[in-house]
C-alpha positions in Angstrom: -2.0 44.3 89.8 -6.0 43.9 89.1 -8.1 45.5 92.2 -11.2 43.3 93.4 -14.4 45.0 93.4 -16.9 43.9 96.6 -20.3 44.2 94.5 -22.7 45.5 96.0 -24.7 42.2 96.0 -23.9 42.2 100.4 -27.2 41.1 101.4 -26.8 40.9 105.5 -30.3 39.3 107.0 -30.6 39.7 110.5 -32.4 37.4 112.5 -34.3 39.0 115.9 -33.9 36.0 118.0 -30.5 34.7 116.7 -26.9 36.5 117.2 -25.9 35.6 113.6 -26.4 36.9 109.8 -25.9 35.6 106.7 -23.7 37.4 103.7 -23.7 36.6 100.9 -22.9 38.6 97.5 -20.7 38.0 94.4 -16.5 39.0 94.2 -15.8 40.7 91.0 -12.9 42.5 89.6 -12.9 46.2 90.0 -11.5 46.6 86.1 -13.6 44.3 83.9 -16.3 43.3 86.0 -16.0 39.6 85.7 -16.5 37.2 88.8 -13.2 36.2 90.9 -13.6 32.6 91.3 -12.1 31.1 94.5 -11.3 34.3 96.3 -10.6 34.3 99.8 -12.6 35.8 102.4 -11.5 36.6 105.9 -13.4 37.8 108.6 -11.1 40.2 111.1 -10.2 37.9 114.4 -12.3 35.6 113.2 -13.0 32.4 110.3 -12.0 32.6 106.8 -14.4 30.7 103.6 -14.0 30.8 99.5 -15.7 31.8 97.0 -17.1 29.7 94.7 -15.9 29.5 91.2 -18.2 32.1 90.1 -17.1 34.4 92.9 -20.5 33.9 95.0 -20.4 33.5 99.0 -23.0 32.7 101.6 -21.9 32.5 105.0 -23.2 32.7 108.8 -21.6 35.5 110.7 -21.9 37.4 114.2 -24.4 39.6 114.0 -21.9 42.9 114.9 -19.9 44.9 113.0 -17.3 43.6 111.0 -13.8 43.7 108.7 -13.7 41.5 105.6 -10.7 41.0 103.9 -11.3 39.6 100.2 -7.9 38.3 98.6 -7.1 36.3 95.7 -3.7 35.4 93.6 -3.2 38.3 91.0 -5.6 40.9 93.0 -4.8 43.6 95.3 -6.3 42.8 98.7 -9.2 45.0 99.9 -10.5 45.4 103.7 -13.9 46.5 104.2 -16.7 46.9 107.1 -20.0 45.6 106.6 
């Protein structure tokens, strides 16, 4: 089973007078580097979105800490804080 690699492309913009960020970065796979198109990403207790095909995100979260989940058929799953 392939791993997914988060790439490092987690840009998190906080905004002073608002209680929300935006991510966005790029899901690639940890063995070949190419981008996992349509993977799933799932916020902990909270909304999930999808990649594009390309494997690039941009979403509106709370502004705390929190657990992403990025899944996709054929890719081990992998839980991280940002």
């Amino acid at each position: 089973m392939k791993k997914i690699l988060f790439l490092p492309l987690l840009f998190a913009t906080l905004f002073a007078m608002s209680q929300t960020r935006t991510l966005s970065g790029k899901i690639i796979s940890a063995t070949d580097q190419r981008a996992v198109g349509m993977a799933s990403l799932t916020i902990k207790n909270g909304k999930s979105f999808i990649a594009n095909d390309s494997g690039y995100f941009h979403v509106e979260v709370p502004a705390r800490e929190l657990s992403l989940t990025v899944s996709s058929i054929g890719f081990a799953r992998k839980e991280i804080t940002v």
